[in-house]
PyMOL Python script that loads the backbone (N, CA, C, O; Angstrom):
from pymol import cmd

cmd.read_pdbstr("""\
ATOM      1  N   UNK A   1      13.856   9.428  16.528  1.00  0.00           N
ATOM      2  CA  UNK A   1      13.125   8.694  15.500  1.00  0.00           C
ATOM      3  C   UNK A   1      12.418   9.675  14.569  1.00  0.00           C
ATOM      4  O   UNK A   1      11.858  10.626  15.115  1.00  0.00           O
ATOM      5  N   UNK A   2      12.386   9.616  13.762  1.00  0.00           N
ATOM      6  CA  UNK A   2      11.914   9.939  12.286  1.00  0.00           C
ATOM      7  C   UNK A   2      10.503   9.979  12.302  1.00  0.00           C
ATOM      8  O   UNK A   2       9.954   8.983  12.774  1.00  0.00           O
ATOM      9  N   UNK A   3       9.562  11.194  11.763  1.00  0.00           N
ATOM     10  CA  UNK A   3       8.347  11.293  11.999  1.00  0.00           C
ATOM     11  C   UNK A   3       7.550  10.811  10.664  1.00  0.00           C
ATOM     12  O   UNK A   3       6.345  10.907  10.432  1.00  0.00           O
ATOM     13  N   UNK A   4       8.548  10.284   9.883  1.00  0.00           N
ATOM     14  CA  UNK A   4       8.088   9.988   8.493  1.00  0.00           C
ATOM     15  C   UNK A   4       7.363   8.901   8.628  1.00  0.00           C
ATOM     16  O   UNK A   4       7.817   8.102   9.448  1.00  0.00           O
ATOM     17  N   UNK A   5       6.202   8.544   8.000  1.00  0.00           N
ATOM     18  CA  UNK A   5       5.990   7.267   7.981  1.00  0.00           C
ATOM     19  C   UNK A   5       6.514   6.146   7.164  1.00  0.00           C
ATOM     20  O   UNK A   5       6.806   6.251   5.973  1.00  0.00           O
ATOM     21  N   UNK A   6       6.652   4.689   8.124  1.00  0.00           N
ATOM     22  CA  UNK A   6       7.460   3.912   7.554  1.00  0.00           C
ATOM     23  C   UNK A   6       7.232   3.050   6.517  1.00  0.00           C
ATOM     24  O   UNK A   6       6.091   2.857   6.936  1.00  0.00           O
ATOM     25  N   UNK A   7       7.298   2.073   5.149  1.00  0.00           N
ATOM     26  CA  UNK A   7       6.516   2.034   4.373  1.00  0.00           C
ATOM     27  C   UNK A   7       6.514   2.560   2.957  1.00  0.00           C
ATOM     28  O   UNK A   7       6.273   2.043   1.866  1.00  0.00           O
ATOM     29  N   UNK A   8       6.849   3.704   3.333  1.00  0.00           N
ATOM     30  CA  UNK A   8       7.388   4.679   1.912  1.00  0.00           C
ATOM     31  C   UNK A   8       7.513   3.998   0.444  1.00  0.00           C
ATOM     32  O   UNK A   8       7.081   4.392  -0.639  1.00  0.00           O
ATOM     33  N   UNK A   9       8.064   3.134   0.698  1.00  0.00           N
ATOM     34  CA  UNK A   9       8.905   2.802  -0.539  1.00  0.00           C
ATOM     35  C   UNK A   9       8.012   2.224  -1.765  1.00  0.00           C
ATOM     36  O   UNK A   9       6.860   1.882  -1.499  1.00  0.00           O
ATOM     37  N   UNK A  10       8.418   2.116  -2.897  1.00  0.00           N
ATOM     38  CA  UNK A  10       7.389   1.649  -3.975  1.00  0.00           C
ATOM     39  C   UNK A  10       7.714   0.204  -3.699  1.00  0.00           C
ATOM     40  O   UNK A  10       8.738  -0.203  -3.150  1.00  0.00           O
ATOM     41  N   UNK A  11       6.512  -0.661  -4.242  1.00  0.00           N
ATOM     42  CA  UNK A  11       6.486  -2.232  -4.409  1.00  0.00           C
ATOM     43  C   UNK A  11       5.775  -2.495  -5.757  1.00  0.00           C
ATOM     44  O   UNK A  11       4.983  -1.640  -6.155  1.00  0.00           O
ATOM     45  N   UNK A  12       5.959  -3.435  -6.378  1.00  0.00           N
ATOM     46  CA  UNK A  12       5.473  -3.372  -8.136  1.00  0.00           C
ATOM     47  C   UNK A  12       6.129  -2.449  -8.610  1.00  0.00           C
ATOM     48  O   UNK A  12       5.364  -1.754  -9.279  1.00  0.00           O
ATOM     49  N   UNK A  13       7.351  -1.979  -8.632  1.00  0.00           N
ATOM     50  CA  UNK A  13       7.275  -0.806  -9.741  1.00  0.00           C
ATOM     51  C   UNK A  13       7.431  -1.468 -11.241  1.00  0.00           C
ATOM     52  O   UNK A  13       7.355  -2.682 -11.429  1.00  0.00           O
ATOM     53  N   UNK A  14       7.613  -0.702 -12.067  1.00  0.00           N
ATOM     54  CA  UNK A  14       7.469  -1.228 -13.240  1.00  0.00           C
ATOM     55  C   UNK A  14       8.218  -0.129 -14.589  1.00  0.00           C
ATOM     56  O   UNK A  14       8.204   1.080 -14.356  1.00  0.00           O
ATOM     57  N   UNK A  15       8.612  -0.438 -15.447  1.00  0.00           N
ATOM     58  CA  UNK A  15       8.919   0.565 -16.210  1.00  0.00           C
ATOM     59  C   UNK A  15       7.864   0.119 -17.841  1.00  0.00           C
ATOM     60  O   UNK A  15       7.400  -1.012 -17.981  1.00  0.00           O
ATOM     61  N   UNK A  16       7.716   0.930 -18.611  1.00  0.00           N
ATOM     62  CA  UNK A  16       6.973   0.742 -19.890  1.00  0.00           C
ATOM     63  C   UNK A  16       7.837   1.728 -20.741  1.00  0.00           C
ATOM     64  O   UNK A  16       8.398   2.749 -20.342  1.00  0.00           O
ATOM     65  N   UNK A  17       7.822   1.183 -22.044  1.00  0.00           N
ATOM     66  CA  UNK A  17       8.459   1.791 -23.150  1.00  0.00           C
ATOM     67  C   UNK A  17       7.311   3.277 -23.629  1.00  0.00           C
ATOM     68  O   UNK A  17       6.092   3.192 -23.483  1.00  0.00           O
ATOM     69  N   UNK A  18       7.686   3.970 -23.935  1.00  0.00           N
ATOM     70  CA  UNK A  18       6.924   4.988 -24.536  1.00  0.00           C
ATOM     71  C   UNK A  18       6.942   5.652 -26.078  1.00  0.00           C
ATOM     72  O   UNK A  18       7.803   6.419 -26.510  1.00  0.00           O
ATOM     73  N   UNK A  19       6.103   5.297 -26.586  1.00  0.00           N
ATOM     74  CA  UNK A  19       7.009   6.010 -27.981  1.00  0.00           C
ATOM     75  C   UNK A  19       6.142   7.461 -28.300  1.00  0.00           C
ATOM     76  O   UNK A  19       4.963   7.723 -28.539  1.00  0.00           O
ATOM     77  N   UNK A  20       7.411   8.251 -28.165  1.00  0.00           N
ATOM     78  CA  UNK A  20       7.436   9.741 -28.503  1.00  0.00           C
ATOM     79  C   UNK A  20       7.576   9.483 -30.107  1.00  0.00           C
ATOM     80  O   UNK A  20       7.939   8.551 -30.825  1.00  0.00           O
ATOM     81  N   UNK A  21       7.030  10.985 -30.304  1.00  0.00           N
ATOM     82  CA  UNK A  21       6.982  11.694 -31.703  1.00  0.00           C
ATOM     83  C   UNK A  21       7.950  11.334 -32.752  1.00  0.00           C
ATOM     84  O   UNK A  21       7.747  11.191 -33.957  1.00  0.00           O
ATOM     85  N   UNK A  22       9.340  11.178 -31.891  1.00  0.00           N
ATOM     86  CA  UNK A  22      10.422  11.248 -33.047  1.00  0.00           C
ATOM     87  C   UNK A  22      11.449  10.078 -32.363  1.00  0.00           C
ATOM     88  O   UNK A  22      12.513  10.034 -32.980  1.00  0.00           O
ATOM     89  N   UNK A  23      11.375   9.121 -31.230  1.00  0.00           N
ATOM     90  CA  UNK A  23      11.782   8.332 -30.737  1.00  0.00           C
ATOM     91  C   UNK A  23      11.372   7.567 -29.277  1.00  0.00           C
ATOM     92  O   UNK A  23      10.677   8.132 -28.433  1.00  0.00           O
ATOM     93  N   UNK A  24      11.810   6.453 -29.142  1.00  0.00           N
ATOM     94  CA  UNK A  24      10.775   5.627 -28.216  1.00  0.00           C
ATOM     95  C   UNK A  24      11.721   5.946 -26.593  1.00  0.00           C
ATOM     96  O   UNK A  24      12.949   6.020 -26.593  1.00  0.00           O
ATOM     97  N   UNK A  25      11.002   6.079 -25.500  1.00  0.00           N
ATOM     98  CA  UNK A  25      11.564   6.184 -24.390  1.00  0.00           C
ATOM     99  C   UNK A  25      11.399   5.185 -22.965  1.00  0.00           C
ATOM    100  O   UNK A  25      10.317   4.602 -23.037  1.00  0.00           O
ATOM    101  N   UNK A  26      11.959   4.916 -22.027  1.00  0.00           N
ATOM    102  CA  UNK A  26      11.773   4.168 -20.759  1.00  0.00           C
ATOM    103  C   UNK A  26      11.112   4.903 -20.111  1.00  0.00           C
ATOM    104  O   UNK A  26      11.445   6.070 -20.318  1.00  0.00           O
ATOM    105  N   UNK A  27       9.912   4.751 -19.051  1.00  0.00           N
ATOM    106  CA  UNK A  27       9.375   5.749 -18.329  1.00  0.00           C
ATOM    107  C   UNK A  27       9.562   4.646 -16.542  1.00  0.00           C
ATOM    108  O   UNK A  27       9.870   3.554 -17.020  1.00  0.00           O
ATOM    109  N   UNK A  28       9.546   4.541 -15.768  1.00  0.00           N
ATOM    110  CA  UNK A  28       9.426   4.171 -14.601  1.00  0.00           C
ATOM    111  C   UNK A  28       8.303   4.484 -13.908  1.00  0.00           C
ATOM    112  O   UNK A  28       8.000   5.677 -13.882  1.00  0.00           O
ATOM    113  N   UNK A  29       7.621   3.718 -13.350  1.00  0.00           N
ATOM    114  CA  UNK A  29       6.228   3.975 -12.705  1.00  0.00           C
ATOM    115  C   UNK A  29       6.135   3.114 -11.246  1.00  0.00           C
ATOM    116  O   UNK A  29       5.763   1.964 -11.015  1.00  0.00           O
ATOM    117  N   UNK A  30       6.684   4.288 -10.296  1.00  0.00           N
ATOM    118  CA  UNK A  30       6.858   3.556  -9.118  1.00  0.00           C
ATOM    119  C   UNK A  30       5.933   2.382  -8.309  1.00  0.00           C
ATOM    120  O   UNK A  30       6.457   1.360  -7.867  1.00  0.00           O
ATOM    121  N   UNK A  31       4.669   2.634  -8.196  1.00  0.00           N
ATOM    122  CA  UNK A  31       4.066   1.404  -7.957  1.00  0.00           C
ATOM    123  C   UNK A  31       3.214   1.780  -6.630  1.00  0.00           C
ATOM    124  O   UNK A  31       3.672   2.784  -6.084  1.00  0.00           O
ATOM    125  N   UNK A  32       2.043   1.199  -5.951  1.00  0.00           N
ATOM    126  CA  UNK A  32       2.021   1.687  -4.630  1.00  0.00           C
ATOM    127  C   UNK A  32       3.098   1.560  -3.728  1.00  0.00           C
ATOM    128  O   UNK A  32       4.164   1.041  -4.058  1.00  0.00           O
ATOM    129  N   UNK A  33       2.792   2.153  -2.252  1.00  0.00           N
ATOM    130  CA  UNK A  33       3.649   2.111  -1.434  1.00  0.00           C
ATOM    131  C   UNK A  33       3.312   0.497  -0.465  1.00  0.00           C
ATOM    132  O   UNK A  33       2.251  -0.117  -0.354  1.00  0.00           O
ATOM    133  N   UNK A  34       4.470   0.240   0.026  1.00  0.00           N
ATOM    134  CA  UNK A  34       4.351  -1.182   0.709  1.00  0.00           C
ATOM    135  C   UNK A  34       3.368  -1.274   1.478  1.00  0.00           C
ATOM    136  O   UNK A  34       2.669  -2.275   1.640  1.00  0.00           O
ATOM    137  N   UNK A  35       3.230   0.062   2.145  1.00  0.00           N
ATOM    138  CA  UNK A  35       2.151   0.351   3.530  1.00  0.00           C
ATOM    139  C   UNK A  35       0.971   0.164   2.788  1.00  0.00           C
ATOM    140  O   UNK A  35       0.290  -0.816   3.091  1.00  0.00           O
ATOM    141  N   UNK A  36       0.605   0.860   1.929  1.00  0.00           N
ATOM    142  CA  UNK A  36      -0.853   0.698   1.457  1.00  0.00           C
ATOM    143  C   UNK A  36      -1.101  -0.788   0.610  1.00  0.00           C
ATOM    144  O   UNK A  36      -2.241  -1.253   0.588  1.00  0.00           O
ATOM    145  N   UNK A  37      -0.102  -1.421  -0.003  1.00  0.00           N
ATOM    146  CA  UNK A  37      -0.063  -2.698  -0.073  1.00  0.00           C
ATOM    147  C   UNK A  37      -0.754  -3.622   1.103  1.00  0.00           C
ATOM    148  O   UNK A  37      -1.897  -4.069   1.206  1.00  0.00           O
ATOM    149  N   UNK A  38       0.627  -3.744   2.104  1.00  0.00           N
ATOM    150  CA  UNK A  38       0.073  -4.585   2.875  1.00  0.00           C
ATOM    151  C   UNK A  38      -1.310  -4.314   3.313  1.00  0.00           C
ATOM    152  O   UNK A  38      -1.977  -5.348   3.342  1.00  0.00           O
ATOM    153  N   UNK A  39      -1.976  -3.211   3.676  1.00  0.00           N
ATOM    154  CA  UNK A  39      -3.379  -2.528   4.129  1.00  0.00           C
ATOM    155  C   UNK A  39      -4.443  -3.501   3.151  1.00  0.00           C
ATOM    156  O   UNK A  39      -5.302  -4.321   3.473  1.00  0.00           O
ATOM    157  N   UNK A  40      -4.062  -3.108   2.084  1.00  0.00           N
ATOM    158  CA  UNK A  40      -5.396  -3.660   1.176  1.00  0.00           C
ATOM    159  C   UNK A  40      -5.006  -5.037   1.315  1.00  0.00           C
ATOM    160  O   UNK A  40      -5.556  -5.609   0.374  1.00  0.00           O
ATOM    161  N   UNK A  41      -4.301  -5.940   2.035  1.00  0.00           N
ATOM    162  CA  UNK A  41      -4.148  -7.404   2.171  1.00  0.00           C
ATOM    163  C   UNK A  41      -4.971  -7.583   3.788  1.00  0.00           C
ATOM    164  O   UNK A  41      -5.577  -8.533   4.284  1.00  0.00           O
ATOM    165  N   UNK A  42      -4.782  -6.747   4.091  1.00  0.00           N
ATOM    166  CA  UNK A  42      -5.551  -7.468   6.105  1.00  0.00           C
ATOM    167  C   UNK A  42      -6.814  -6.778   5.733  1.00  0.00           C
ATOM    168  O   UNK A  42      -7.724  -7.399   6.281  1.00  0.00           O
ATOM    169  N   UNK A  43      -7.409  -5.516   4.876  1.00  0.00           N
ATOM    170  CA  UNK A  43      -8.857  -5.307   5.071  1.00  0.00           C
ATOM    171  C   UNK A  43      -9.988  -6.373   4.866  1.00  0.00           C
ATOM    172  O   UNK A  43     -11.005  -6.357   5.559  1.00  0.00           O
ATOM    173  N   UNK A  44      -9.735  -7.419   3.759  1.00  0.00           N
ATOM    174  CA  UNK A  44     -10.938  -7.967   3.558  1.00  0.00           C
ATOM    175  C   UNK A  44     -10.966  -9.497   4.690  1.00  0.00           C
ATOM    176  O   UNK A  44     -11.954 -10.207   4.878  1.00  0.00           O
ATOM    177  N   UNK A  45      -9.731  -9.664   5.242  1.00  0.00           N
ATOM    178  CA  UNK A  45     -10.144 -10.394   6.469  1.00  0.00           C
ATOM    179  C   UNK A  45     -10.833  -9.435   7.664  1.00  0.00           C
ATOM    180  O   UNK A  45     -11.736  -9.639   8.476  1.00  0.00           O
ATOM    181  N   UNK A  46     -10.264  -8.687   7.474  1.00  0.00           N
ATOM    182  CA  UNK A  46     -10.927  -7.502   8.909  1.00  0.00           C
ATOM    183  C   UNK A  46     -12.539  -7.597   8.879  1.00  0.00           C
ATOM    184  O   UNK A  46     -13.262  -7.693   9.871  1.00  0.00           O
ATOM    185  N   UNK A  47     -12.988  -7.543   7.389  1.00  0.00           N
ATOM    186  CA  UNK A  47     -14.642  -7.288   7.367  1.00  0.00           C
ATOM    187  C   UNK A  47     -14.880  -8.546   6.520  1.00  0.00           C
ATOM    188  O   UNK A  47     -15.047  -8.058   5.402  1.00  0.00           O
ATOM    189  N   UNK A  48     -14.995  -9.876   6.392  1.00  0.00           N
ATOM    190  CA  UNK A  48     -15.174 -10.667   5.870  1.00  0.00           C
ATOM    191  C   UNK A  48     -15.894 -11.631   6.947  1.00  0.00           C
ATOM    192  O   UNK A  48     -16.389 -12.719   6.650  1.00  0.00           O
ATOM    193  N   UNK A  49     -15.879 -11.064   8.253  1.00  0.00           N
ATOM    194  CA  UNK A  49     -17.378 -11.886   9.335  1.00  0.00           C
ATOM    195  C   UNK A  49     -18.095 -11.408   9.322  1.00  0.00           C
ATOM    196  O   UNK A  49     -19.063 -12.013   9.783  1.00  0.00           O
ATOM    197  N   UNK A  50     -18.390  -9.945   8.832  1.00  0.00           N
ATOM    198  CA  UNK A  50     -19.412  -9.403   8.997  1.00  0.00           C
ATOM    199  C   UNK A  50     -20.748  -9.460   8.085  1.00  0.00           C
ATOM    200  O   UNK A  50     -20.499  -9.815   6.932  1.00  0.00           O
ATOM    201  N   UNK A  51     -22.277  -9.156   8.379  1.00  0.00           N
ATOM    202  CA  UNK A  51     -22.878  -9.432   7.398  1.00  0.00           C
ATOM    203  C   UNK A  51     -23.143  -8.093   6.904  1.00  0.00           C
ATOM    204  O   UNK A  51     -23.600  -8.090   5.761  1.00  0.00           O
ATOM    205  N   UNK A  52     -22.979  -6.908   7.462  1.00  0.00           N
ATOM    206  CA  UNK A  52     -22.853  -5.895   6.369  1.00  0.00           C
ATOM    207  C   UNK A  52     -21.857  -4.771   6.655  1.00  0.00           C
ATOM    208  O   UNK A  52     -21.971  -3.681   7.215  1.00  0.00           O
ATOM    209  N   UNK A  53     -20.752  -5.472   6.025  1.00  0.00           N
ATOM    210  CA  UNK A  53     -19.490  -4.662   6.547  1.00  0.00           C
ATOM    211  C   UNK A  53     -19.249  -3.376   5.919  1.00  0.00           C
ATOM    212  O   UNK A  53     -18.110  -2.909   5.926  1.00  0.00           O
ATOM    213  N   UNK A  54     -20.292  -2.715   5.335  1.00  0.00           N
ATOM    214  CA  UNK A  54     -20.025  -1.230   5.265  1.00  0.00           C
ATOM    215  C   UNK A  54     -19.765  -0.406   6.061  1.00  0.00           C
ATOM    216  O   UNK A  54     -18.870   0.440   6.070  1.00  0.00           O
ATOM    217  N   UNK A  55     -20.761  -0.691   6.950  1.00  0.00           N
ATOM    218  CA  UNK A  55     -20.819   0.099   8.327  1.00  0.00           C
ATOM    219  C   UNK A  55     -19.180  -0.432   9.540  1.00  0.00           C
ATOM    220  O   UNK A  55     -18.799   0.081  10.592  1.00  0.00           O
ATOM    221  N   UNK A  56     -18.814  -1.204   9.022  1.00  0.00           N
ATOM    222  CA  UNK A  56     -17.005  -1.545   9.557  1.00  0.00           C
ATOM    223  C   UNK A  56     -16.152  -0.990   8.877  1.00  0.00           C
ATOM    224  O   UNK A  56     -15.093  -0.617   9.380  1.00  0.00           O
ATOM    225  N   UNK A  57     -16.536  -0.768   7.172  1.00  0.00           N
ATOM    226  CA  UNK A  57     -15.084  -1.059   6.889  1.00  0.00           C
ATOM    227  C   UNK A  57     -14.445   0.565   7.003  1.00  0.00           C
ATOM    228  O   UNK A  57     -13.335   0.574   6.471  1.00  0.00           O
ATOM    229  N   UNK A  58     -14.780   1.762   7.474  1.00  0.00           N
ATOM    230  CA  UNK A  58     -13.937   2.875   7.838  1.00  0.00           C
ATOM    231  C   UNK A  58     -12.880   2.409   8.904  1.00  0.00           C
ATOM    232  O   UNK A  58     -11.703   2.771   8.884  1.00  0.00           O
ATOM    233  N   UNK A  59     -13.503   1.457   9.957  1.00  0.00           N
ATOM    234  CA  UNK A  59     -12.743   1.027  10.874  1.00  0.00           C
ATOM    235  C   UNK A  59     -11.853   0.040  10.706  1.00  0.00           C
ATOM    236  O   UNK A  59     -10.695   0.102  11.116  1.00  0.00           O
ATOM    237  N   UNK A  60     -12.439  -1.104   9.978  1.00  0.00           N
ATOM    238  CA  UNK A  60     -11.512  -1.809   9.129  1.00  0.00           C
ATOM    239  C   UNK A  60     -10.309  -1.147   8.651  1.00  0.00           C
ATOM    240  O   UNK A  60      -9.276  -1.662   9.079  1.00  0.00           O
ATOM    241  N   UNK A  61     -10.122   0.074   7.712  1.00  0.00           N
ATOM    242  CA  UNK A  61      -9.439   0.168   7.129  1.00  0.00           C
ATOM    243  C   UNK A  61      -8.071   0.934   8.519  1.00  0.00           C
ATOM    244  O   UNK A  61      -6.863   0.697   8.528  1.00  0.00           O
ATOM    245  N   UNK A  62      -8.845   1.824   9.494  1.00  0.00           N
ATOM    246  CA  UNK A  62      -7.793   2.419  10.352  1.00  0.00           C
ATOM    247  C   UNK A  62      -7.049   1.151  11.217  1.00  0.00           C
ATOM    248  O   UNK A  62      -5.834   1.101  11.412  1.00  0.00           O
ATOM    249  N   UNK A  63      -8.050   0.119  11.702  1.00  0.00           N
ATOM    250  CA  UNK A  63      -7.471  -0.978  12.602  1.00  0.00           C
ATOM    251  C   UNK A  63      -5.924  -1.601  11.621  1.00  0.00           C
ATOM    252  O   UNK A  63      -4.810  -1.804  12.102  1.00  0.00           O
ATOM    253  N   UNK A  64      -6.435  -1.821   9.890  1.00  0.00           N
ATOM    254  CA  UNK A  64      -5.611  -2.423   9.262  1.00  0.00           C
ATOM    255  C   UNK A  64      -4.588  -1.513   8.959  1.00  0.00           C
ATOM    256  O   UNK A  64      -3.723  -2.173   8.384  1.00  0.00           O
ATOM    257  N   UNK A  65      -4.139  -0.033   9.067  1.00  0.00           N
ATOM    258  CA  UNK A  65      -3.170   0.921   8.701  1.00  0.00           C
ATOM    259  C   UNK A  65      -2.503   0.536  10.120  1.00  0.00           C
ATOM    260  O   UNK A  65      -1.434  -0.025   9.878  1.00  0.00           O
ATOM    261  N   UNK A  66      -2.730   0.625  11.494  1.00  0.00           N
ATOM    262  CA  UNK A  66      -2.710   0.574  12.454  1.00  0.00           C
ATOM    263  C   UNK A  66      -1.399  -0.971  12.668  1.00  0.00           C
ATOM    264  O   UNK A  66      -0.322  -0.805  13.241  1.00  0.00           O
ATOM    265  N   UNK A  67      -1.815  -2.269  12.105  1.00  0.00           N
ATOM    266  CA  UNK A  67      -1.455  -3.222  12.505  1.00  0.00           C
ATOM    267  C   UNK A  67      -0.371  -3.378  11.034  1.00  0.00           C
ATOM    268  O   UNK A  67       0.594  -4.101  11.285  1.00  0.00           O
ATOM    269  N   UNK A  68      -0.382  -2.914   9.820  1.00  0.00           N
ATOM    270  CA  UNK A  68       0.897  -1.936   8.989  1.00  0.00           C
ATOM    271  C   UNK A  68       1.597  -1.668   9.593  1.00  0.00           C
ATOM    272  O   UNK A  68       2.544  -2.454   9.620  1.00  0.00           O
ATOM    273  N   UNK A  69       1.719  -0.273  10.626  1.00  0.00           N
ATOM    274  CA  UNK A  69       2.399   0.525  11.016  1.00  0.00           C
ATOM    275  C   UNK A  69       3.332   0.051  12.163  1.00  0.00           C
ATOM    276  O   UNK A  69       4.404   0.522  12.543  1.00  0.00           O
ATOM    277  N   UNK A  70       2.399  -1.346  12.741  1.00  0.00           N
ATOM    278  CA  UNK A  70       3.137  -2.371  13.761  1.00  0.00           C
ATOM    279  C   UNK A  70       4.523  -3.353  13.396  1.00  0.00           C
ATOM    280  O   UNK A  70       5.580  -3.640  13.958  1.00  0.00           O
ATOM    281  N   UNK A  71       3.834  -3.678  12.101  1.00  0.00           N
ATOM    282  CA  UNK A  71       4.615  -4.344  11.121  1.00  0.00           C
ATOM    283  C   UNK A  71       5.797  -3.955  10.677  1.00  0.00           C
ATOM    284  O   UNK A  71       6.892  -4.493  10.846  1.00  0.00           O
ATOM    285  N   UNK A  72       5.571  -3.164  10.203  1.00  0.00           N
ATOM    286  CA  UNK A  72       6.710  -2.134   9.688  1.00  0.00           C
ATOM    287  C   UNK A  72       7.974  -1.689  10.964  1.00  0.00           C
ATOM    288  O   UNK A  72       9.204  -1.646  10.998  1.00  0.00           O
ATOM    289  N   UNK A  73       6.988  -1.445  11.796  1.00  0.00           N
ATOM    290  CA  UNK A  73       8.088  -0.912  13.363  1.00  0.00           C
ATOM    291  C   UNK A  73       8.985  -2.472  13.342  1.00  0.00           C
ATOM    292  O   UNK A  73      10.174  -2.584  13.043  1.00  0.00           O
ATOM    293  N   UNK A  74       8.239  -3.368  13.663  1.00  0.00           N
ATOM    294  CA  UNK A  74       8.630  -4.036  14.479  1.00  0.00           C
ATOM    295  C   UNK A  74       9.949  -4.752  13.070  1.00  0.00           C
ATOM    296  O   UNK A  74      11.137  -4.856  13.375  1.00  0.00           O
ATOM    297  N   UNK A  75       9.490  -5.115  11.783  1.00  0.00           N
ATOM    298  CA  UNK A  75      10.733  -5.022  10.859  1.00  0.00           C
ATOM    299  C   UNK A  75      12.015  -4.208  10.729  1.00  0.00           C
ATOM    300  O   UNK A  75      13.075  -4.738  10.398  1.00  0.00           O
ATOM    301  N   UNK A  76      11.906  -3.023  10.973  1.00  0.00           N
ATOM    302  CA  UNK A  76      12.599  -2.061  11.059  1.00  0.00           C
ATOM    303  C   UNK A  76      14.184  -1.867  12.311  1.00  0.00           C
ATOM    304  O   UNK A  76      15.283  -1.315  12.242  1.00  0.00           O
ATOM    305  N   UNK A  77      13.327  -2.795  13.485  1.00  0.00           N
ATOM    306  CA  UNK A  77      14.008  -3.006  14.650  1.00  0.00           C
ATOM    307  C   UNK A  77      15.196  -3.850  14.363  1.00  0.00           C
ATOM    308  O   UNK A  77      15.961  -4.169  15.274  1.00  0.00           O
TER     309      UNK A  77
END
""", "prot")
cmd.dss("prot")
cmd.show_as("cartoon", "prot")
cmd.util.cbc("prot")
cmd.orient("prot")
């Protein structure tokens, strides 16, 4: 197995026109990665009981990379 993490890939990407000096161009702008996508979707349930979830959300954020990385495995299978 592959030590890469899984996830990689862009989600949203997007392309925008650009206009150069002397003609207009396509640029591609990959987008975040799926992993950090899904992440910023389970953090604000992770700390959303709490009444001052500052002091959670470092943990928040590893528990939610954590249950990503589950996700991802278990898709992958």
């Amino acid at each position: 197995m592959s030590k890469e993490k899984l996830g990689q890939d862009p989600v949203f990407s997007s392309i925008e026109e650009i206009d150069g000096s002397y003609s207009k161009y396509w640029q591609t702008t990959p987008g975040m990665s799926k992993r950090l996508w899904m992440a910023t979707k389970i953090v604000p349930t992770l700390i959303s009981g709490y009444r001052n979830p500052e002091t959670f959300i470092e943990h928040s954020v590893k528990l939610a990379y954590k249950m990503v990385d589950e996700l991802l495995k278990q898709e992958n299978e």
